[in-house]
matplotlib code that plots the C-alpha trace (Angstrom):
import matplotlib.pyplot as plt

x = [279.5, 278.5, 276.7, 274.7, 273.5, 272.7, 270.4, 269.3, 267.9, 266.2, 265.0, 263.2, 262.4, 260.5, 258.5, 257.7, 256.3, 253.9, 252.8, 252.0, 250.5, 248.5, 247.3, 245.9, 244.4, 242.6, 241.9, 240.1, 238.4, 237.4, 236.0, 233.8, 232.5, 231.5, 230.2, 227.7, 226.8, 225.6, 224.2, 222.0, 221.4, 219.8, 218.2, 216.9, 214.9, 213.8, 212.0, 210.6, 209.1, 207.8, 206.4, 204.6, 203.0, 201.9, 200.1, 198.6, 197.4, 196.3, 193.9, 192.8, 192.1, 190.1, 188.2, 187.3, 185.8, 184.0, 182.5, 181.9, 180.0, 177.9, 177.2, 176.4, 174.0, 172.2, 171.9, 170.8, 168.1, 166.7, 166.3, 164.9, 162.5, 161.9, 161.3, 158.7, 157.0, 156.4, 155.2, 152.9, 151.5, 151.3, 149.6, 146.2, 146.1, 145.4, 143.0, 139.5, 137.7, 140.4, 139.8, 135.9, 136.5, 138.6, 136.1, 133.1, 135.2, 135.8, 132.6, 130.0, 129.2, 128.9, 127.0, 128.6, 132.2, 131.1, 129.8, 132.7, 135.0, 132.9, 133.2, 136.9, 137.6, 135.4, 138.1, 140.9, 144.6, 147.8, 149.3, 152.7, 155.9, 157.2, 160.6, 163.4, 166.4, 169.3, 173.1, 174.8, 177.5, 181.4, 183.7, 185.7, 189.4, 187.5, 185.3, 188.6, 190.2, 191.7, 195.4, 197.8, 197.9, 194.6, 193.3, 189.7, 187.9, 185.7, 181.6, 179.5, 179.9, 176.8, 176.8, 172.8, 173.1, 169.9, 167.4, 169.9, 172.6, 176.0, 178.2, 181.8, 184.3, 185.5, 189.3, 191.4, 192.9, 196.4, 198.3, 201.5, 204.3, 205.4, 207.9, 209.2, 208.8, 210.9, 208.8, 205.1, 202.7, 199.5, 197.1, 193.4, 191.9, 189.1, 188.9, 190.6, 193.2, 193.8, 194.6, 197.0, 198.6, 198.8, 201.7, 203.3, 204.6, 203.6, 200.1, 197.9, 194.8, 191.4, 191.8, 189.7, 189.5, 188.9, 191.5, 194.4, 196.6, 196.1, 196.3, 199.0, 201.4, 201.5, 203.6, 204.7, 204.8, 207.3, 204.2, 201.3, 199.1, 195.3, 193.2, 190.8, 188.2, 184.5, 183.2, 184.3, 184.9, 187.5, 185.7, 184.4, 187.5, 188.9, 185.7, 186.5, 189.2, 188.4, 189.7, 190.7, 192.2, 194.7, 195.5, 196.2, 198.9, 200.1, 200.6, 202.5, 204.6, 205.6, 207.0, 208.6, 206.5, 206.0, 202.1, 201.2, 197.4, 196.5, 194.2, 192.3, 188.5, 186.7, 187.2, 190.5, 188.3, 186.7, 189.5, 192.6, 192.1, 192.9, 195.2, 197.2, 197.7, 200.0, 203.7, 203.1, 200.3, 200.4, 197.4, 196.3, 195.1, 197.7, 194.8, 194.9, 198.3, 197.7, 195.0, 197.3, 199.7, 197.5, 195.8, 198.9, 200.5, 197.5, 197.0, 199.2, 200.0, 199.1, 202.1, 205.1, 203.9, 205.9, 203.9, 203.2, 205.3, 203.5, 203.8, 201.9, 201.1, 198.7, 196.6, 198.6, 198.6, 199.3, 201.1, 199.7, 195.9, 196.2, 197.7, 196.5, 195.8, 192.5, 189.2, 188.7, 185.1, 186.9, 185.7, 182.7, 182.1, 180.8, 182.0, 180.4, 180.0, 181.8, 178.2, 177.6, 181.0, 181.2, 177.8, 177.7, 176.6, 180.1, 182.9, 186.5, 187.5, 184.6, 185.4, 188.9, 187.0, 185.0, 187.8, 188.5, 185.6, 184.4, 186.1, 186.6, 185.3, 183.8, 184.9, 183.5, 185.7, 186.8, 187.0, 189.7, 193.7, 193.6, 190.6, 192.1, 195.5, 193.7, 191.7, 194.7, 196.8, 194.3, 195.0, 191.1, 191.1, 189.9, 187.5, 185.4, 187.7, 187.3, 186.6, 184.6, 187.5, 190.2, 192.9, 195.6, 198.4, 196.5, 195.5, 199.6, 200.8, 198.2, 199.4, 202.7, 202.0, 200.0, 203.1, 205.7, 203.6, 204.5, 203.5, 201.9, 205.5, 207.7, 204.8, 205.5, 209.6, 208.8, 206.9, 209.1, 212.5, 210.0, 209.3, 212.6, 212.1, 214.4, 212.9, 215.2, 213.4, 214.5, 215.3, 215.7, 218.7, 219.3, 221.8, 221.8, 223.1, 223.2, 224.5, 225.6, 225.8, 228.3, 227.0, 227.9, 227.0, 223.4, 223.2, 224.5, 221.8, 219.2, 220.3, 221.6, 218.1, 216.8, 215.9, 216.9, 220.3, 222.4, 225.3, 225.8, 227.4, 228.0, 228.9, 230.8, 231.1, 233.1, 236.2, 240.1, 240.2, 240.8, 237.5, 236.1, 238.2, 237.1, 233.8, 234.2, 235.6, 232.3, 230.2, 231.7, 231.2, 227.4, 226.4, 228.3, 229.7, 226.5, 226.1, 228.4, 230.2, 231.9, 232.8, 233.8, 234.8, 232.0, 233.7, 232.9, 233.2, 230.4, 226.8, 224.3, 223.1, 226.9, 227.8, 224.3, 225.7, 228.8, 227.7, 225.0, 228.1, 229.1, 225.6, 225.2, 221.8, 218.9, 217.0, 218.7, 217.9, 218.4, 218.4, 219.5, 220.7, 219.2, 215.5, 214.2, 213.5, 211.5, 212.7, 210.7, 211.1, 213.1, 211.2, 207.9, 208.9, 210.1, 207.2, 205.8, 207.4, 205.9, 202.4, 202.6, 204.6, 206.6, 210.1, 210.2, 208.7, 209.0, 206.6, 204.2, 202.5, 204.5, 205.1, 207.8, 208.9, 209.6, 211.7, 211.1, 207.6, 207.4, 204.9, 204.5, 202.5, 201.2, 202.0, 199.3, 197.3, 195.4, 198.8, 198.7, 199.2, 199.1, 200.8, 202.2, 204.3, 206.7, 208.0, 210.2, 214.3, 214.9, 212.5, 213.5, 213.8, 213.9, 215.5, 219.2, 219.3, 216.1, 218.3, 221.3, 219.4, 218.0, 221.0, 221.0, 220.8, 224.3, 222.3, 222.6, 218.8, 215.9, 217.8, 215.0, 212.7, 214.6, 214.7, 210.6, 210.7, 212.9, 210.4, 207.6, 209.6, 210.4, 207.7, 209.2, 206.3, 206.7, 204.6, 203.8, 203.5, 202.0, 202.5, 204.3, 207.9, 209.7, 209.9, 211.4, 212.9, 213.8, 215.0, 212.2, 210.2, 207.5, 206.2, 206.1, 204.2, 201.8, 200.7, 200.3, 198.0, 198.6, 198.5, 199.9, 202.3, 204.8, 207.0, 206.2, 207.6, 204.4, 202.3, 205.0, 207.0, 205.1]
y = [138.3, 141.6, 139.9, 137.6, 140.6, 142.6, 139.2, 138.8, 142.3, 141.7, 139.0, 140.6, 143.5, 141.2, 139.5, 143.0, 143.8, 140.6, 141.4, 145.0, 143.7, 141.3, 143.9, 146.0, 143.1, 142.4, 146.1, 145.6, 143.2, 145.0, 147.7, 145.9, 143.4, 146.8, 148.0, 144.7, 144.6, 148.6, 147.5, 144.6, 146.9, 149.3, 146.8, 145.0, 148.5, 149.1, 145.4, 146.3, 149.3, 147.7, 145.1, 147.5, 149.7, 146.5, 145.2, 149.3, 148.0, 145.0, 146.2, 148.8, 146.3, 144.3, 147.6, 148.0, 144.4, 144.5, 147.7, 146.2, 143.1, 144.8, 147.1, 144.0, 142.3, 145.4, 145.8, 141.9, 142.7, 145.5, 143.5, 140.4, 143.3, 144.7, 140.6, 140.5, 143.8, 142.5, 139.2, 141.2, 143.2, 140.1, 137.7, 140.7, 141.0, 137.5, 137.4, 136.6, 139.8, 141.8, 140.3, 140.9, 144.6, 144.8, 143.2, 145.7, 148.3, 147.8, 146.2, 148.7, 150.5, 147.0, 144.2, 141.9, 142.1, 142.8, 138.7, 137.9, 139.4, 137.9, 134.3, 134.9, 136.3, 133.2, 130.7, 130.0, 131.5, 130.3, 132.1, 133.7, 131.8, 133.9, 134.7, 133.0, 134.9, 133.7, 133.7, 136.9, 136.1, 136.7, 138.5, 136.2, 137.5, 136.9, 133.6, 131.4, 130.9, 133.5, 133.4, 132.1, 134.7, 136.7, 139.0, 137.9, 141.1, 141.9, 141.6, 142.5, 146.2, 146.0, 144.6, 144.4, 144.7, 145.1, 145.5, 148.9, 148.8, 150.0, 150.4, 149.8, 150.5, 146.6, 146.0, 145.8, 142.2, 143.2, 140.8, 139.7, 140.2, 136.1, 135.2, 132.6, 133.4, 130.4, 127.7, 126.9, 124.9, 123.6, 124.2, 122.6, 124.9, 126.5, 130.6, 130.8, 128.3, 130.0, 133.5, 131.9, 130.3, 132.4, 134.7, 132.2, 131.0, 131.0, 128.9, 127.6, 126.4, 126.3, 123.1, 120.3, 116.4, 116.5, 119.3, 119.3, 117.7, 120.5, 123.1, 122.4, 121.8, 125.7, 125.7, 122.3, 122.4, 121.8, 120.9, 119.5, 120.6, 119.6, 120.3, 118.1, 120.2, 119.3, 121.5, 121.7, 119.2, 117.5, 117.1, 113.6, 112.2, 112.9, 111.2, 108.2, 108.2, 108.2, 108.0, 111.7, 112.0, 109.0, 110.2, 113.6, 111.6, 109.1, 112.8, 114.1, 110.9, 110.8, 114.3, 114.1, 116.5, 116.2, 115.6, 116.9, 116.0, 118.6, 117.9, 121.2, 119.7, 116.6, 113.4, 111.5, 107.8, 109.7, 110.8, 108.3, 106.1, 109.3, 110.6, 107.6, 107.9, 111.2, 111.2, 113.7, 114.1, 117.8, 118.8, 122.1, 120.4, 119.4, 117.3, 115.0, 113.7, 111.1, 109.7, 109.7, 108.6, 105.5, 105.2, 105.3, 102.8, 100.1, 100.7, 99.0, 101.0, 100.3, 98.1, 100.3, 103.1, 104.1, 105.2, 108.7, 111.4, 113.0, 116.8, 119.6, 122.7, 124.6, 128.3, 131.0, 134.8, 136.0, 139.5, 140.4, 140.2, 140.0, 143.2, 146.5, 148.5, 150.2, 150.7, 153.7, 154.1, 154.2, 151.4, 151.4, 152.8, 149.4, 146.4, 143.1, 139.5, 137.2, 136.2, 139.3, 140.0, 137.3, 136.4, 132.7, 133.8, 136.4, 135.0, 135.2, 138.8, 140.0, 138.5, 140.6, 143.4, 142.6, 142.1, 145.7, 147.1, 147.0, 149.0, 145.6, 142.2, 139.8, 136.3, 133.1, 130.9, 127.9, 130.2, 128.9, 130.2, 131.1, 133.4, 135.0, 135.4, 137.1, 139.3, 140.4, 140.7, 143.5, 145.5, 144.6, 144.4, 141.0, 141.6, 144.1, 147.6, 149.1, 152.5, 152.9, 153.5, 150.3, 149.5, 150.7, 149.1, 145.9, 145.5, 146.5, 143.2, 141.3, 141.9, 141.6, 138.0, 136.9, 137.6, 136.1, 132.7, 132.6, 133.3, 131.3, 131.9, 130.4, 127.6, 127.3, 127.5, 124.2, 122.2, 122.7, 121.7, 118.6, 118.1, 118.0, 121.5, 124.5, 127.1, 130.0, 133.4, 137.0, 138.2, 141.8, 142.4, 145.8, 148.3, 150.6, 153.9, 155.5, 158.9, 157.9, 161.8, 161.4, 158.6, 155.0, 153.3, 154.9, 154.2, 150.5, 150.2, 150.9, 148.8, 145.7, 144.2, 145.2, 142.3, 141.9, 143.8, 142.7, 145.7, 148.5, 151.8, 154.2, 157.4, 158.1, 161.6, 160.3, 162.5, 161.1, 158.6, 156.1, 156.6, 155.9, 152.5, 151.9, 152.1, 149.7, 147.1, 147.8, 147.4, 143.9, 142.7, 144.0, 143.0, 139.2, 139.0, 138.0, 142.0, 143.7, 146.6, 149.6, 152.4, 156.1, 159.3, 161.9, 164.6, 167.8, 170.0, 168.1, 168.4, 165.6, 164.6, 164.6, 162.2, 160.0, 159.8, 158.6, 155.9, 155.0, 154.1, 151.4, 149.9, 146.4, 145.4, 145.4, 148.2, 150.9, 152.5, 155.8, 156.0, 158.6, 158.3, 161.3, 159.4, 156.5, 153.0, 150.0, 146.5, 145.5, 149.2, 147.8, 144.4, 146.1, 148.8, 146.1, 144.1, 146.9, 145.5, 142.7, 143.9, 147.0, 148.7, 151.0, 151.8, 153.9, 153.4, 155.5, 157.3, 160.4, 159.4, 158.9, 160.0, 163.0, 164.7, 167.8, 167.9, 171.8, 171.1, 167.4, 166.9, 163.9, 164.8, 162.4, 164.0, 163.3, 160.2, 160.1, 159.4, 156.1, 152.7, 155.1, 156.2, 159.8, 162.7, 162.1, 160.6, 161.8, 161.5, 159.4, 156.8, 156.3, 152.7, 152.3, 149.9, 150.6, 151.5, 153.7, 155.3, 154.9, 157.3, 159.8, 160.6, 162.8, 166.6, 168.2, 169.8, 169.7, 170.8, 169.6, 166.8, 164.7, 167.2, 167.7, 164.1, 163.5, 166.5, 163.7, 161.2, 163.3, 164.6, 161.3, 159.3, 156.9, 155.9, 156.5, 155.0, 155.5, 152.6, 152.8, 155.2, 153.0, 152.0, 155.6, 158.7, 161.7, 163.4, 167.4, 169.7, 171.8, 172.1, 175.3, 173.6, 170.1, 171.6, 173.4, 171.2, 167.8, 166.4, 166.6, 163.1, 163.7, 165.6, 162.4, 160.0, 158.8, 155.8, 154.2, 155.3, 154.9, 151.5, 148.5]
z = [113.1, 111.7, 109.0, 111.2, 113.5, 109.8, 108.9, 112.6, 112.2, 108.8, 110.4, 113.3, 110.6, 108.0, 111.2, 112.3, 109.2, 109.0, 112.5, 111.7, 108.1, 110.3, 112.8, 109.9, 108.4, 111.7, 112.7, 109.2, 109.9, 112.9, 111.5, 109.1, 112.0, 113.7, 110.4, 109.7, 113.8, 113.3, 109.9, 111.5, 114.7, 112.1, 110.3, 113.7, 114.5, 111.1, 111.2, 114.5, 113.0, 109.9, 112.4, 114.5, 111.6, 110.3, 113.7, 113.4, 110.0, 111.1, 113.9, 111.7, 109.3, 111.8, 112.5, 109.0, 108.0, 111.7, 110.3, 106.8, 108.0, 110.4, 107.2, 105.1, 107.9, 108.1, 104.1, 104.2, 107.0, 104.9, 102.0, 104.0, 105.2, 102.0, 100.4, 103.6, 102.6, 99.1, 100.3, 102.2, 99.6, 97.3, 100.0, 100.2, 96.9, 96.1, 98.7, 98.2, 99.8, 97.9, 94.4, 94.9, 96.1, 93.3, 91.1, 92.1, 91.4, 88.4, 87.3, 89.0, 85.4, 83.8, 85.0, 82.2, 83.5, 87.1, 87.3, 85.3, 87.9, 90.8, 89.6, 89.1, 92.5, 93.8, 92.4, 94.9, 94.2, 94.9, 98.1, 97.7, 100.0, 102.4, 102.3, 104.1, 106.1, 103.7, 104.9, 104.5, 102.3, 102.7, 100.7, 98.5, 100.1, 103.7, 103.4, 104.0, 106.7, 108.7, 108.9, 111.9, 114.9, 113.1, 115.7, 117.9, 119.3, 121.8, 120.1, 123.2, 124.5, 126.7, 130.4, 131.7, 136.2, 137.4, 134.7, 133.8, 130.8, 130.0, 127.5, 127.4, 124.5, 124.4, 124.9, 121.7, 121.7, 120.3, 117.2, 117.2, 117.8, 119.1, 121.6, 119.5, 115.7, 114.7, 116.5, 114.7, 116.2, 115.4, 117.9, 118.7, 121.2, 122.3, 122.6, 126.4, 125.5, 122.1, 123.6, 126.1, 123.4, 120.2, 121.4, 122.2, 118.8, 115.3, 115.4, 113.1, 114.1, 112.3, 111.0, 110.6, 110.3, 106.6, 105.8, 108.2, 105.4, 103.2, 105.9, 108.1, 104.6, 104.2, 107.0, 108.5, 112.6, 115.1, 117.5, 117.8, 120.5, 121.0, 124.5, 125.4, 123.3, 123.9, 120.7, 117.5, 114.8, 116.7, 119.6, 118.9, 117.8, 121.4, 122.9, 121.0, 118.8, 114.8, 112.1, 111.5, 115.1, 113.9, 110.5, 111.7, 114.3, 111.6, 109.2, 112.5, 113.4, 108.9, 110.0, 113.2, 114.6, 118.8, 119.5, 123.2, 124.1, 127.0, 129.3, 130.9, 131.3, 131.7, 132.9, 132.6, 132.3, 129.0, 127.4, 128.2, 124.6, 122.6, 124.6, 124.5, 120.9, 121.4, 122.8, 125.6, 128.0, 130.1, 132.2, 133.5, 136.9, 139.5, 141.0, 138.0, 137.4, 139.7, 138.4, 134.4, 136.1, 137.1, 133.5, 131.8, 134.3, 133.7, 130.0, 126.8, 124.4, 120.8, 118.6, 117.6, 119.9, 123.1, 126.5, 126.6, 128.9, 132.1, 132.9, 133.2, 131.5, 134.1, 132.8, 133.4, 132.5, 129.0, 129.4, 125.9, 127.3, 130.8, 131.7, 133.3, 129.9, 131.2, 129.4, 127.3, 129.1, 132.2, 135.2, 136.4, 140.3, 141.8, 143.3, 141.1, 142.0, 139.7, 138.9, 138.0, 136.1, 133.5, 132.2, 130.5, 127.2, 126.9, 124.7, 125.7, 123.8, 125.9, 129.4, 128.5, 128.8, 131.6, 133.9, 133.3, 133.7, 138.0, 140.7, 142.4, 142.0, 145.0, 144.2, 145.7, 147.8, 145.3, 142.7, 139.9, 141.1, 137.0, 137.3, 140.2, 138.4, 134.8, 137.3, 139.0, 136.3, 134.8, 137.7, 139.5, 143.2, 144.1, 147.3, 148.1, 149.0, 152.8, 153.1, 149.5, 147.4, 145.8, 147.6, 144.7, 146.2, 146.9, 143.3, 142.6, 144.9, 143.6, 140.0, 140.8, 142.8, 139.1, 137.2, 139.5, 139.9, 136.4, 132.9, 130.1, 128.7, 131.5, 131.1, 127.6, 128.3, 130.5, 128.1, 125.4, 127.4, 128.4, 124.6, 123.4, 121.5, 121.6, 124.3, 123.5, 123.2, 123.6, 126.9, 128.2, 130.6, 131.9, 132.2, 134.8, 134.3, 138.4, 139.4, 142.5, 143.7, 146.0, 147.9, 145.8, 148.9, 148.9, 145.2, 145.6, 147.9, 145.6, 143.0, 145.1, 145.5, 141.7, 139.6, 135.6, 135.8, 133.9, 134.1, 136.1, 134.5, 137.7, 137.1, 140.7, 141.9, 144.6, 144.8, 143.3, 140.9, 144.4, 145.2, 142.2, 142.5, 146.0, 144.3, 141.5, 144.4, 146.5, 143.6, 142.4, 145.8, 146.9, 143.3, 143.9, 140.3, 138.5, 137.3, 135.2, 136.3, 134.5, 137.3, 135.7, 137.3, 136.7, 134.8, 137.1, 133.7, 132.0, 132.1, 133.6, 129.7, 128.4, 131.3, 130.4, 126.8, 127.4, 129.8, 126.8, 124.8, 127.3, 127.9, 126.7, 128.1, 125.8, 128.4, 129.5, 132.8, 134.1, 137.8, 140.7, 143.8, 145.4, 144.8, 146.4, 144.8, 145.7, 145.2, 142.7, 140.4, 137.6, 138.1, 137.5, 135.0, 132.1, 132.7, 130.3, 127.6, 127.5, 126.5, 125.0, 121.7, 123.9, 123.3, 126.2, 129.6, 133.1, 135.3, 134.5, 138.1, 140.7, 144.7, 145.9, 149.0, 149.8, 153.0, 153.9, 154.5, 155.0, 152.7, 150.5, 147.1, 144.1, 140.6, 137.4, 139.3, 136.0, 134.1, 135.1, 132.1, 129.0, 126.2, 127.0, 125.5, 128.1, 131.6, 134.5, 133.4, 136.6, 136.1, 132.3, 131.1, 127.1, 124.3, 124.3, 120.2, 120.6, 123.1, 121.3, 118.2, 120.5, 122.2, 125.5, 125.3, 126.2, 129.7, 133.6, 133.9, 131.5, 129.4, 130.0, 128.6, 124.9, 124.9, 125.3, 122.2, 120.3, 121.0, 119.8, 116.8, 115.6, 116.4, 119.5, 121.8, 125.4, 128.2, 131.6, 134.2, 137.7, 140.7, 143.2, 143.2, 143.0, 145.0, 143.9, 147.2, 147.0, 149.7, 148.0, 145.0, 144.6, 141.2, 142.4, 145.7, 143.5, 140.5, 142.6, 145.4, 148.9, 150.6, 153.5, 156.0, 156.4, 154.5, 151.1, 151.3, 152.8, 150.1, 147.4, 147.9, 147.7]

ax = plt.figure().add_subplot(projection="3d")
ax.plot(x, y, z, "-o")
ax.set_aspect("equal")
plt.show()
């Protein structure tokens, strides 16, 4: 018996041994997983950086060879003009009444070679040609063809209105980066389709008839897409289809690559035959489906080819070039027709600028729902503004509506589920970390109706550790399970940046927000905060302009109103909203007052760029504030919230 209960306990011994064995095998295994996710974490920021600094490059780039060709036009003009002076020169000389003065000069003293001279200039002479403006010729590394994603700028920086001009800087169209750098797709377009389109995916485009073979094989697409173009070298195929419409198709079909014909102009009689060669048909106009949907239910497809799909793919903003970034020449004090606004003769880069450039713009009734949306989404009141100055907050809504009907992304999203390509992009969810102080239901408030949350980290001043459970509960149910929630005890012995970097640690989001419950938020603060990543290079966003007030005098002021949409040396702590490993780098200060301040210093130390967004959506509310009171503008003796919250 003894010796069974000896093996029974070697037994359990040798099992315990394996498990423990097997427990540092996976606690290994642990540690190098955590190892290779920091590894790639670090590696993920040190490609976004390379990635930026090369966009940098690239515009500079752009600069430079704007600046070289306008340098070798004007070298070219001076030596047309130079070739014309000579031909000049050359066409008096031959002249008759110049070869006889000629000739009595130099014959006066000798009557001999005077006659001699006369009968010669008497004979007719062969006139000089004049000289022909020639080409100016490209550099050899710029004459082909510019690369996928190569950046179009704005040429014209003068607008004539009434006889008078002025000069704007023009608005930098910005390069990459794509949504979706794994998808390519070849693209037929013309210059408002193509800026839509291009951050869209990796896209080629450029290519012709007689060279597609040879052009798209560089990089073989996942997508074929071609408007219903009526310029360009592809523009007769679609009016009746050719031969290098249906080889391009047949190359496409060889390949399995989807074709999408989309339809944004002319009329659908016109363009049915070639678009009944591809496998999808999309159009920008709700109006027209019914009449595809009648062609395509009276026509026969050609032999081995199935009926084309029906959707649409209407114009919608592009966060990359329709976004409130404001002219450097600031906008012009007047309120323009749309006549007056956007010229014929302007190309696309330069209608970018234009939207930017008037205090407000009158449009027409009928005017297109997309040109509304672009001039919206610039930030331009649409209407002319009562009381002589723009309605700020109008022009906010207005924005905010242009987004939330939908981006050229969301567009994009739905054609590609409709094509049977993958639609997956990055996404940025949001942690919140909230200092409830004192008051979780006040801070559950503000975060309840906050759009993009994916977590909530709340730091609970609330008491025992029952409260702080009681909290947790609350929280799960006012946030109806579809936010995470991590509830901890605010630790009265640390500081307000010790208890931010601890809650940083538990963050899973992509963002991170900071946010306090003492302040007030809008609805839509989070919504329209992170819509700043989406069109500029930031790694940190918040609010250099914004509303407080102070409840001793009951006073609401407006802090920096100049501070608005630009790049900044720093932000207000409470409004802060940056990428978690940024963050995660910086750290927070180990201080109750001024954190936020030593962390803008990091950002300027090491090079993070911070931004500042709009005015509205925030209030900073304080008992009392002597600075604040002093270095902002008065608005008005009342609540902020009317000026503030939109």
């Amino acid at each position: 018996m003894a010796s069974e209960r000896l093996e029974s306990t070697r037994q359990a011994l040798r099992e315990a041994m394996a498990q423990a064995e097997r427990a540092a095998e996976l606690a290994r295994l642990l540690d190098a997983a955590q190892a290779r996710i920091a590894d790639a974490e670090r590696a993920v920021g040190e490609l976004r950086d390379v990635r930026e600094r090369l966009a940098e490059a690239e515009e500079r780039l752009a600069e430079a060879r704007t600046a070289e060709a306008a340098l070798r036009r004007e070298l070219a003009e001076q030596r047309y003009q130079t070739e014309v002076a000579r031909w000049k020169l050359s066409s008096v000389q031959v002249a008759r009444w110049s070869r006889i003065g000629d000739a009595i000069k130099t014959g006066k003293s000798n009557p001999v070679r005077l006659a001699r001279g006369l009968r010669g200039a008497a004979r007719p002479a062969q006139r000089p040609a004049a000289p022909k403006r020639q080409p100016v010729p490209e550099p050899r590394d710029q004459a082909r063809p510019a690369p996928p994603g190569a950046a179009f700028q704005a040429t014209t920086s003068t607008r004539t209105l009434d006889g008078a001009s002025f000069r704007l800087k023009p608005f930098r169209v910005p390069t990459g980066p794509n949504t979706r750098p794994h998808l390519t797709a070849a693209v037929v377009a013309d210059p408002h389709a193509e800026a839509l389109l291009r951050y869209e995916w990796r896209q080629t485009t450029g290519f012709t008839p007689r060279d597609f073979a040879r052009v798209l094989a560089a990089e073989v697409p996942h997508l074929l897409l071609v408007e219903s173009v009526t310029q360009g070298p592809w523009a007769e195929e679609l009016r009746e289809p050719g031969e290098g419409l249906r080889a391009l198709l047949a190359w496409c079909a060889e390949r399995g690559i989807r074709t999408v014909f989309w339809h944004t102009g002319g009329e659908v009689a016109d363009l049915a035959a070639a678009a009944g060669l591809f496998e999808h048909i999309v159009t920008a106009r709700t109006a027209s489906v019914q009449e595809w949907g009648a062609v395509l239910a009276t026509a026969e497809p050609e032999p081995g080819r199935r009926a084309p799909s029906l959707g649409l793919l209407p114009f919608a903003v592009q966060p990359r070039v329709h976004n409130p970034l404001p002219l450097a020449s600031g906008r012009f004090d007047r309120v323009l027709s749309l006549e007056e606004l956007l010229p014929g003769h302007l190309s696309y880069p330069d209608v970018l600028t234009s939207y930017r450039w008037p205090k407000a713009v009158d449009c027409p009734p009928g005017t297109e729902t997309w040109r509304l949306a672009e001039l919206a989404a610039c930030g331009t009141p649409i209407g002319a503004p009562e009381g002589g100055e723009p309605d700020g907050r109008r022009a906010h809504a207005a924005l905010r509506q242009a987004y939330a009907s939908g981006t050229m992304t969301d567009k994009v999203d739905d054609l590609l589920d409709a094509v049977g390509l993958p639609s997956a992009r990055p996404t940025l969810g949001i942690s919140v970390i909230m200092l409830d102080r004192g008051d979780p239901e006040r801070a559950l408030a503000l975060l309840a109706p906050q759009q993009g949350v994916v977590q909530l980290v709340l730091l609970s001043q609330s008491g025992d550790e029952g409260a702080a459970e009681e909290a947790e509960r609350r929280a799960r149910a006012v946030l109806d399970g579809h936010v995470g929630v991590v509830v901890r005890r605010a630790d009265p012995g640390l500081t307000t940046g010790a208890l931010l970097d601890r809650a940083l640690d538990l963050c899973e989001g992509d963002l991170v927000a900071v946010m306090d419950a003492r302040d007030s938020y809008g609805e839509h603060y989070l919504a329209d905060l992170a819509r700043v990543f989406t069109f500029t290079t930031a790694d940190i966003a918040g609010k250099a302009a914004y509303h407080a007030h102070l409840r001793d005098v009951g006073a609401t002021v407006l802090r920096r109103p100049d501070a608005e949409y630009s790049y900044l040396p720093e932000v207000t702590g409470a409004t802060l909203l940056g990428r978690r490993n940024v963050l995660r780098s910086l750290g927070f200060a180990d201080l109750s007052e001024g954190w936020d301040e030593v962390l803008m210093r990091q950002c300027r130390t090491d090079g993070v760029k911070v931004f500042s967004a709009d005015r509205y959506g925030y209030v900073c509310l304080r008992d009392h504030d002597a600075d604040l009171l002093g270095s902002a503008r008065l608005v008005e003796y009342g609540p902020a919230e009317p000026h503030a919250l939109v």
